[in-house]
LUMDRENKE-92148 format. One record per atom (N, C-alpha, C): y negated, z, x negated. Coordinates in steps of 0.1 Angstrom, whole numbers, padded with zeros to 4 digits, always signed. Example, Ala and Ser with C-alpha at 12.3 -4.5 7.8 and 13.67 -1.06 7.14 Angstrom:
residues 2
+0057+0078-0132
+0045+0078-0123
+0033+0078-0132
+0022+0071-0128
+0011+0071-0137
+0000+0079-0129
***
This chain:
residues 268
-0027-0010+0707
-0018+0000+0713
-0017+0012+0703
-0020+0024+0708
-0018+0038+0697
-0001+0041+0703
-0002+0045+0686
+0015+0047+0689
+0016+0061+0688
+0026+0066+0689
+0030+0080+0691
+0033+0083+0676
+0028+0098+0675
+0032+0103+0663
+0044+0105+0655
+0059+0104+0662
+0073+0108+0663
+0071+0089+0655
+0068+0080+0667
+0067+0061+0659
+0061+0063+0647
+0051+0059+0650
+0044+0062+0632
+0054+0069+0624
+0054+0081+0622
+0061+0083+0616
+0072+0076+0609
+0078+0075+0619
+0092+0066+0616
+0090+0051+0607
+0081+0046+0615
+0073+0034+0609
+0069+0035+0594
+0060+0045+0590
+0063+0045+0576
+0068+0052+0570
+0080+0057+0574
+0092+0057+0565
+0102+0046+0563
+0100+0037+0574
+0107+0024+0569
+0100+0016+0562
+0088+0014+0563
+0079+0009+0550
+0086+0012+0535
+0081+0028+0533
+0085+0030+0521
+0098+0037+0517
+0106+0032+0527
+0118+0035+0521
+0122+0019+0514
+0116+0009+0521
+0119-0005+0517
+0113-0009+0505
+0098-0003+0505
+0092-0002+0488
+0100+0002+0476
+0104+0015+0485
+0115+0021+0471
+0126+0013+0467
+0132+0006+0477
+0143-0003+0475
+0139-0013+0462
+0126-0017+0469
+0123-0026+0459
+0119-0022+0443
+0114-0010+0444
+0110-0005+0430
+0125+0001+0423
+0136+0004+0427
+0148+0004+0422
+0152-0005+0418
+0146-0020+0426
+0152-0034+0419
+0146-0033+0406
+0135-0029+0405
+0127-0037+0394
+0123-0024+0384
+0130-0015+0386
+0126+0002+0380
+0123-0007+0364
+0126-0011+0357
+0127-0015+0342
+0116-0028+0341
+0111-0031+0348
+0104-0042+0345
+0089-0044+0350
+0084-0054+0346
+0069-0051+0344
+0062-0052+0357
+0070-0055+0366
+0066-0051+0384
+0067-0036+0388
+0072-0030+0382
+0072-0018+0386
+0057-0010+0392
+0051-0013+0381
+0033-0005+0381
+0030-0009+0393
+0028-0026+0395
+0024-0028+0408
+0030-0024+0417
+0037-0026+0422
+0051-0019+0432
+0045-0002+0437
+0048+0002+0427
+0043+0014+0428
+0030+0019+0430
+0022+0011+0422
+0005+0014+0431
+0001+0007+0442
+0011-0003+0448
+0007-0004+0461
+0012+0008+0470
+0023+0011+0469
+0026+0023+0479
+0019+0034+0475
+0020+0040+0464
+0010+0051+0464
-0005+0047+0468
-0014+0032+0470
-0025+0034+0473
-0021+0035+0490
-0012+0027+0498
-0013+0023+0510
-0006+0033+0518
+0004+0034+0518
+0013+0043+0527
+0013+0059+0525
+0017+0060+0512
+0018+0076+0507
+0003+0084+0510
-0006+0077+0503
-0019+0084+0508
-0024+0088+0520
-0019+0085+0527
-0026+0083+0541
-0022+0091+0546
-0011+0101+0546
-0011+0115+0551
-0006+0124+0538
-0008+0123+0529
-0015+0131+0520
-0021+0147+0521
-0012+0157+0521
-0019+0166+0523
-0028+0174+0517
-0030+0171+0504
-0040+0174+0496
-0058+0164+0501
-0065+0175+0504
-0078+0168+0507
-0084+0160+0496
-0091+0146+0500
-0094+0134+0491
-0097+0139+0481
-0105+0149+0479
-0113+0155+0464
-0102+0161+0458
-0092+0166+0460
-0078+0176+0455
-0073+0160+0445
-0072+0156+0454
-0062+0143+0447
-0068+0132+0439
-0085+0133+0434
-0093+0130+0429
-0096+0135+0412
-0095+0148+0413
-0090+0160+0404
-0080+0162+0399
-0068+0165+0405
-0054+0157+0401
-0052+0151+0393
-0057+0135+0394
-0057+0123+0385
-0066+0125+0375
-0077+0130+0372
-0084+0136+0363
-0075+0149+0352
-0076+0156+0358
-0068+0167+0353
-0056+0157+0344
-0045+0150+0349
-0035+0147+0344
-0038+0134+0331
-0049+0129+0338
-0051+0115+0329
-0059+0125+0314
-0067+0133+0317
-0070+0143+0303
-0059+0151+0296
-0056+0153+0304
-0043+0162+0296
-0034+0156+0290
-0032+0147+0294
-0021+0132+0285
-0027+0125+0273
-0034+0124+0278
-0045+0115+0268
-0049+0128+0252
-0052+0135+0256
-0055+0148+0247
-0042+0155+0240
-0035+0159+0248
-0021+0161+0241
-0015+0152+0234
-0015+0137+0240
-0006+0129+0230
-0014+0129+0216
-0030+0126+0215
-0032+0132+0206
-0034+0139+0193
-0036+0151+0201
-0038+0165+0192
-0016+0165+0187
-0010+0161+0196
+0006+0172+0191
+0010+0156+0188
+0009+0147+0186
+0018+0135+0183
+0030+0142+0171
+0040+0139+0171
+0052+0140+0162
+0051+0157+0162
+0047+0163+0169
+0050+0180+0175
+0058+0182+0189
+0054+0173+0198
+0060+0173+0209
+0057+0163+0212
+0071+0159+0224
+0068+0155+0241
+0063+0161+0248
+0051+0164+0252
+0046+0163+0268
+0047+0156+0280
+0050+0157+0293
+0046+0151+0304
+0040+0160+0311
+0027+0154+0318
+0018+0165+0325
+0019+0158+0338
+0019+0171+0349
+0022+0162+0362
+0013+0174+0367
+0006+0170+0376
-0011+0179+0385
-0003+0176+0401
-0001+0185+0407
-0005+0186+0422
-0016+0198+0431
-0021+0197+0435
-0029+0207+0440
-0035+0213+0431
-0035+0208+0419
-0045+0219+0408
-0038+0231+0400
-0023+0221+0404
-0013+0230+0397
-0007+0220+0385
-0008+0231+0372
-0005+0216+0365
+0009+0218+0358
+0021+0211+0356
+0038+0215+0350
+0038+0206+0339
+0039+0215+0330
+0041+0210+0312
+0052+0204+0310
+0066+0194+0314
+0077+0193+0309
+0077+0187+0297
+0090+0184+0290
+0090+0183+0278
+0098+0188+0272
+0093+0186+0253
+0103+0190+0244
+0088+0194+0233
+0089+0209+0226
+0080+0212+0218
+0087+0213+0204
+0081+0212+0194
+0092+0214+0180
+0096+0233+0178
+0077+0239+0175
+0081+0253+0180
+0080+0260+0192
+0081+0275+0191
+0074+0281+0202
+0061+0281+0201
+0055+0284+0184
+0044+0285+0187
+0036+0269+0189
+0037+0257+0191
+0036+0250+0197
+0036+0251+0213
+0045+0250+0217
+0045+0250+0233
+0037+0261+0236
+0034+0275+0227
+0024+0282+0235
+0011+0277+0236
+0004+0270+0226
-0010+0265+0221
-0008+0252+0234
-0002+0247+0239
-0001+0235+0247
-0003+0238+0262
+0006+0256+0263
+0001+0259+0275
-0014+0264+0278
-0017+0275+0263
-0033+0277+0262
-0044+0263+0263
-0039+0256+0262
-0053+0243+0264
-0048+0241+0281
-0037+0241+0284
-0036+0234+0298
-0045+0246+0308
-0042+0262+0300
-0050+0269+0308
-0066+0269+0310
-0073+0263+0303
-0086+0262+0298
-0093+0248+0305
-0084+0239+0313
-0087+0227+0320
-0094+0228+0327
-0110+0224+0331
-0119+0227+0341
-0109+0225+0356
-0108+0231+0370
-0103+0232+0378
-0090+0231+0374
-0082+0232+0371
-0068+0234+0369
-0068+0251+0372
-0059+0255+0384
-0057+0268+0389
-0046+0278+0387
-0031+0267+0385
-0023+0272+0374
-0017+0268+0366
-0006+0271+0356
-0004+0260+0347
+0010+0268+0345
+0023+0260+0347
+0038+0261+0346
+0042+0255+0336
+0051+0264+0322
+0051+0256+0312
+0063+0255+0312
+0074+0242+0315
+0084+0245+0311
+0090+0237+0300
+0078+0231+0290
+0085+0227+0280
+0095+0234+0273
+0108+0228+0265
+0119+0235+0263
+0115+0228+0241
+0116+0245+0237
+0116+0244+0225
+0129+0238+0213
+0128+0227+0209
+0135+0221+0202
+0131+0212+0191
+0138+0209+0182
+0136+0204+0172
+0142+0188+0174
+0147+0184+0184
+0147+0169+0184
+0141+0167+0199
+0138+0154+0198
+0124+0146+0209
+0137+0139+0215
+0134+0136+0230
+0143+0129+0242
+0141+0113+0234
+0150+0109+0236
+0151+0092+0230
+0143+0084+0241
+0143+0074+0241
+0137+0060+0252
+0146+0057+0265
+0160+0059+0260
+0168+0056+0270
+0173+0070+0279
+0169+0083+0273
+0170+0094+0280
+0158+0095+0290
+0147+0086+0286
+0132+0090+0293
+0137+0077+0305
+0142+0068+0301
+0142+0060+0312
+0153+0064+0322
+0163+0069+0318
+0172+0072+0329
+0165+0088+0339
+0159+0095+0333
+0148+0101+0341
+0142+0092+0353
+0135+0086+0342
+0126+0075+0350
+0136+0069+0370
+0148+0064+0361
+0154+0060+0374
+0159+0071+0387
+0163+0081+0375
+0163+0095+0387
+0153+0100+0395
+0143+0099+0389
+0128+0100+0397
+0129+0093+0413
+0134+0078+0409
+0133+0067+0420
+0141+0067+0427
+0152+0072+0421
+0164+0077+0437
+0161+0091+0444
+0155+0097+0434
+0150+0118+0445
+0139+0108+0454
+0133+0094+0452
+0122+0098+0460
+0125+0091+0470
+0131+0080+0473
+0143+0072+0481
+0152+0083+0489
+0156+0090+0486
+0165+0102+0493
+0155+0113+0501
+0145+0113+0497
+0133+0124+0504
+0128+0112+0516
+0121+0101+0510
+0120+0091+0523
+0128+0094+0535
+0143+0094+0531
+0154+0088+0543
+0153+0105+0548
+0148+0112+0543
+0155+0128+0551
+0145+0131+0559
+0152+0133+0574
+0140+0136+0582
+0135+0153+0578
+0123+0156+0584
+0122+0168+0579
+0114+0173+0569
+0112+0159+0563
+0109+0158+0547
+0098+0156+0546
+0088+0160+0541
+0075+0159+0540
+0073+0146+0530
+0079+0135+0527
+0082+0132+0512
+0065+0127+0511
+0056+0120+0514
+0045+0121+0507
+0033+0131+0508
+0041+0140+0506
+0033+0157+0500
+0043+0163+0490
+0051+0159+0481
+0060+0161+0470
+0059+0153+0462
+0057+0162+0451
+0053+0151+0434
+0070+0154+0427
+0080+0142+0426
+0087+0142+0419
+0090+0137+0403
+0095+0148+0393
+0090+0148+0378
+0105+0153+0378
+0109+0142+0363
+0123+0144+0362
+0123+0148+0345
+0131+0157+0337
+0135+0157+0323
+0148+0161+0323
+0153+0153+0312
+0162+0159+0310
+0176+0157+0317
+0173+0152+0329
+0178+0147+0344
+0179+0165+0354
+0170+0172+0351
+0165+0181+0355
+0151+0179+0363
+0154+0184+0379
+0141+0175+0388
+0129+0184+0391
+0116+0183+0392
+0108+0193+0396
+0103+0189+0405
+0106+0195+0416
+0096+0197+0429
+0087+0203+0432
+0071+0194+0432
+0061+0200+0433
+0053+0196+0449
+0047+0202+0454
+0044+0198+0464
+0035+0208+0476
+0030+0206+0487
+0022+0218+0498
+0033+0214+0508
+0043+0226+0510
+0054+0225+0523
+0051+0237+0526
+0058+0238+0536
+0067+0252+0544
+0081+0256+0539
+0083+0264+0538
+0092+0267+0533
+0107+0260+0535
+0107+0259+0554
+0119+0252+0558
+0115+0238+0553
+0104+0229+0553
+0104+0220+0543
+0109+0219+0527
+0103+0228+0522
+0108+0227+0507
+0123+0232+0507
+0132+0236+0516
+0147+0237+0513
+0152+0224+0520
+0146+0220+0529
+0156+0207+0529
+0153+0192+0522
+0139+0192+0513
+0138+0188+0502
+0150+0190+0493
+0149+0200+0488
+0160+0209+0477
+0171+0203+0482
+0174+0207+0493
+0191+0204+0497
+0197+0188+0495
+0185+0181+0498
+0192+0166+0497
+0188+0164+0486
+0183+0165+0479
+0178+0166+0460
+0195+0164+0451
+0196+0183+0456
+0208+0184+0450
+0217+0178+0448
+0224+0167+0452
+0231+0159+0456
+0234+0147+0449
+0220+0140+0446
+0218+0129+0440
+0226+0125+0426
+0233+0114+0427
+0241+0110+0416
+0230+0110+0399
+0235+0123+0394
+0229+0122+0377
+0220+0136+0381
+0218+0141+0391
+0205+0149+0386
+0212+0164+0380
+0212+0172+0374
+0220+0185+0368
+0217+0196+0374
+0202+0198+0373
+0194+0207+0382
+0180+0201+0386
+0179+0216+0398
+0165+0211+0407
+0155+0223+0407
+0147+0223+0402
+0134+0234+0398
+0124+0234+0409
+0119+0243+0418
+0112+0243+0432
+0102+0247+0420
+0087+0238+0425
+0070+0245+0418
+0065+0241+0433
+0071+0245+0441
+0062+0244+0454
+0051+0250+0461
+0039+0251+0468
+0032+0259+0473
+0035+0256+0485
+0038+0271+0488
+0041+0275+0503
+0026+0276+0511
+0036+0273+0529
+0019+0273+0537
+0029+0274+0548
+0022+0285+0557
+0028+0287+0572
+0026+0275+0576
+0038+0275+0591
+0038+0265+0598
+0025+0261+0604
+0017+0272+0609
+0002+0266+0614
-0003+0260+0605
+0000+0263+0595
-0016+0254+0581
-0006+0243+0577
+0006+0238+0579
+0011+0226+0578
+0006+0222+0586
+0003+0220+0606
-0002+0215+0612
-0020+0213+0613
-0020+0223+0607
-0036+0216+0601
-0043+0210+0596
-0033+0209+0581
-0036+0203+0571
-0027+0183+0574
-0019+0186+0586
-0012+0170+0588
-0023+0164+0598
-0030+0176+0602
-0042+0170+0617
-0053+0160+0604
-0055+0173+0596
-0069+0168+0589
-0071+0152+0581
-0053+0154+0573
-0051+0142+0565
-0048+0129+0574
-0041+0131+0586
-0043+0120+0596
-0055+0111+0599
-0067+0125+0603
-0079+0119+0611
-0085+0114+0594
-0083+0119+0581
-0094+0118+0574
-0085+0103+0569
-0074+0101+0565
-0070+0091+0562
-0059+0084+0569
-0065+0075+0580
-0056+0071+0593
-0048+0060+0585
-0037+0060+0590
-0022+0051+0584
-0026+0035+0589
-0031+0033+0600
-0030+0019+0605
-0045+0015+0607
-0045+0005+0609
-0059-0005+0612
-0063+0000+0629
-0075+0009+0632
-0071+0007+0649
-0074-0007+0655
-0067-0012+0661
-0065-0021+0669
-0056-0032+0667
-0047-0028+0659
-0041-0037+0650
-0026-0033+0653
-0019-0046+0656
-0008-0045+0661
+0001-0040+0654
+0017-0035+0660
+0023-0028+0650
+0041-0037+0656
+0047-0046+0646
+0058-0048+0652
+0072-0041+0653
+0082-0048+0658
+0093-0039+0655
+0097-0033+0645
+0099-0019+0638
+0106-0017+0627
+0119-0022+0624
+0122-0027+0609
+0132-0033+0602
+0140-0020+0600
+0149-0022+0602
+0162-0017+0605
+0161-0006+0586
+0170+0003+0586
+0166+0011+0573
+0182+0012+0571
+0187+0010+0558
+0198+0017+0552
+0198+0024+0542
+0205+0040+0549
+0205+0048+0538
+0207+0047+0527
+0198+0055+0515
+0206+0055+0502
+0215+0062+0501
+0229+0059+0493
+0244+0065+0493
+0239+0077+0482
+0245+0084+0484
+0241+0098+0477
+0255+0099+0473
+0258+0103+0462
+0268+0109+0448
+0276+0118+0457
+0290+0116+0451
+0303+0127+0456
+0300+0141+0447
+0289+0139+0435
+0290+0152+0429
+0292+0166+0432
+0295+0177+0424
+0287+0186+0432
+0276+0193+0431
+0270+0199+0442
+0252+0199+0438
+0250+0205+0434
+0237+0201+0420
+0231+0209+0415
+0227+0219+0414
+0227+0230+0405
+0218+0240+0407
+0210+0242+0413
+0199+0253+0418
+0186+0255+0420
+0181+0261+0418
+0168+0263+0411
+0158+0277+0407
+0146+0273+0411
+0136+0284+0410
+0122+0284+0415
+0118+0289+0401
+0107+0280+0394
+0099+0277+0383
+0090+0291+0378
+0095+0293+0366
+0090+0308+0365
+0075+0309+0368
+0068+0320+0373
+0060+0320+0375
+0043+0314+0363
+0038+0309+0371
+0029+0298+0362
+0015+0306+0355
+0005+0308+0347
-0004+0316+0343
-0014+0310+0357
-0021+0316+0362
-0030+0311+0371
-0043+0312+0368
-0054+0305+0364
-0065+0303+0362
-0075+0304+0368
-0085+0308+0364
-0098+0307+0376
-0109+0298+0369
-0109+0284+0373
-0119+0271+0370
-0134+0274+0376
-0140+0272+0367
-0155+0273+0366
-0156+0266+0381
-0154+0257+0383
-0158+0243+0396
-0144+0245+0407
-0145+0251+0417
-0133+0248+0425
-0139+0236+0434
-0124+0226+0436
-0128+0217+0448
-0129+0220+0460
-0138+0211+0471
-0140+0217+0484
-0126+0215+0490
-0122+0223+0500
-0111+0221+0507
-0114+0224+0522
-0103+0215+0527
-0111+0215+0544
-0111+0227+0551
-0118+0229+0557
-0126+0240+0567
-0114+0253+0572
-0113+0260+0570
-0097+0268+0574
-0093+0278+0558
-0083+0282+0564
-0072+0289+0551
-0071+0281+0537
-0075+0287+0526
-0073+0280+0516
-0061+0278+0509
-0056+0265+0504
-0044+0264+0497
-0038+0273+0490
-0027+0277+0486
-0024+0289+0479
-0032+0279+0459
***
């Protein structure tokens, strides 16, 4: 039986809103990886709106850039490098400026990498273990709270935390990336919320949800689908919300090799 698109939907958002559940149980321990690469391989992919090759590159781009910065800058900086769309966000801690500039000049120089947002923050002391991990947990409740929000594109948004400062990366529409934002703000611990979003009219959101559907279908066809298990929201913080800013503008690159992208308007 084909289900309707409004079911599905719903369907896996109770999936991985229950994944998340579970990866909050186990955020600190050595289940985590797996946990998390099952959903990122099974559910989250599968409407994906970056085309298979985007998100191929991506992982390339970020796994070089890590690998190479840690490094060339060991005991100069923290880096974390996070790629969506071929956009790549430096967060972090640099010792100088002229450090963090040299960090953004190599990220600009990345074969296909198209822009590069540096928002490492220049300092002379490095984030401790237990500041990276409570990030780490903040990460797992923005992504738990984007699950539950209808509206929400949540697997087409890359969530990257410092500092308990959140970046939102991601291919929305505009009324998508504010009601992202909005329920972000909210979350117990986070301080601020930094938009690195690429905007896309409402027609090229429906094009790009047609393409990643048919190219990567969510279910087995023929294969049965049972009742959904009941979902309980995550409690969201009496705080009050966060800031919000949009990520200063990023240097934009032109890569020798662009990836193919499907047939239509190209991604910003």
């Amino acid at each position: 039986m084909k289900l309707s698109s409004p079911t599905s939907a719903r369907i896996k958002r109770t999936v991985v809103l229950a994944a998340l559940a579970g990866i909050t149980a186990t955020q600190l321990t050595a289940c985590f990886p797996l946990f998390a690469g099952a959903v990122a391989g099974g559910v989250a992919l599968a409407t994906d709106r970056r085309p298979t090759a985007t998100q191929t590159i991506d992982r390339g781009l970020q796994l070089e850039a890590e690998n190479t910065l840690i490094t060339r800058y060991n005991g100069r900086a923290h880096v974390n490098v996070t790629v969506y769309n071929r956009k790549v966000l430096l967060t972090g801690e640099a010792g100088t400026e002229q450090t963090k500039q040299e960090i953004g000049q190599y990220a600009q120089k990345l074969e296909n990498a198209r822009e590069v947002v540096n928002e490492l923050v220049v300092t002379g002391e490095s984030s401790t273990m237990s500041s990276r991990a409570n990030d780490t947990f903040i990460t797992t409740k923005v992504k738990s709270v984007l699950a539950g929000t209808e509206g929400v594109p949540w697997n087409s948004i890359k969530v990257t935390t410092e500092a308990q400062t959140v970046f939102l990366m991601g291919v929305v529409t505009e009324a998508e990336g504010n009601r992202a934002t909005e329920a972000v703000r909210t979350v117990s611990g986070v301080n601020k919320v930094v938009k690195v979003f690429d905007y896309v009219s409402e027609d090229e959101r429906k094009r790009l949800d047609t393409n990643a559907t048919s190219t990567n279908p969510s279910t087995t066809p023929g294969a049965s689908q049972g009742t959904p298990a009941p979902v309980q929201g995550t409690p969201t913080a009496t705080q009050a919300p966060a800031p919000v800013t949009s990520a200063s503008p990023g240097v934009t690159v032109s890569p020798t090799n662009s990836p193919a992208l499907p047939p239509g308007k190209q991604l910003p």
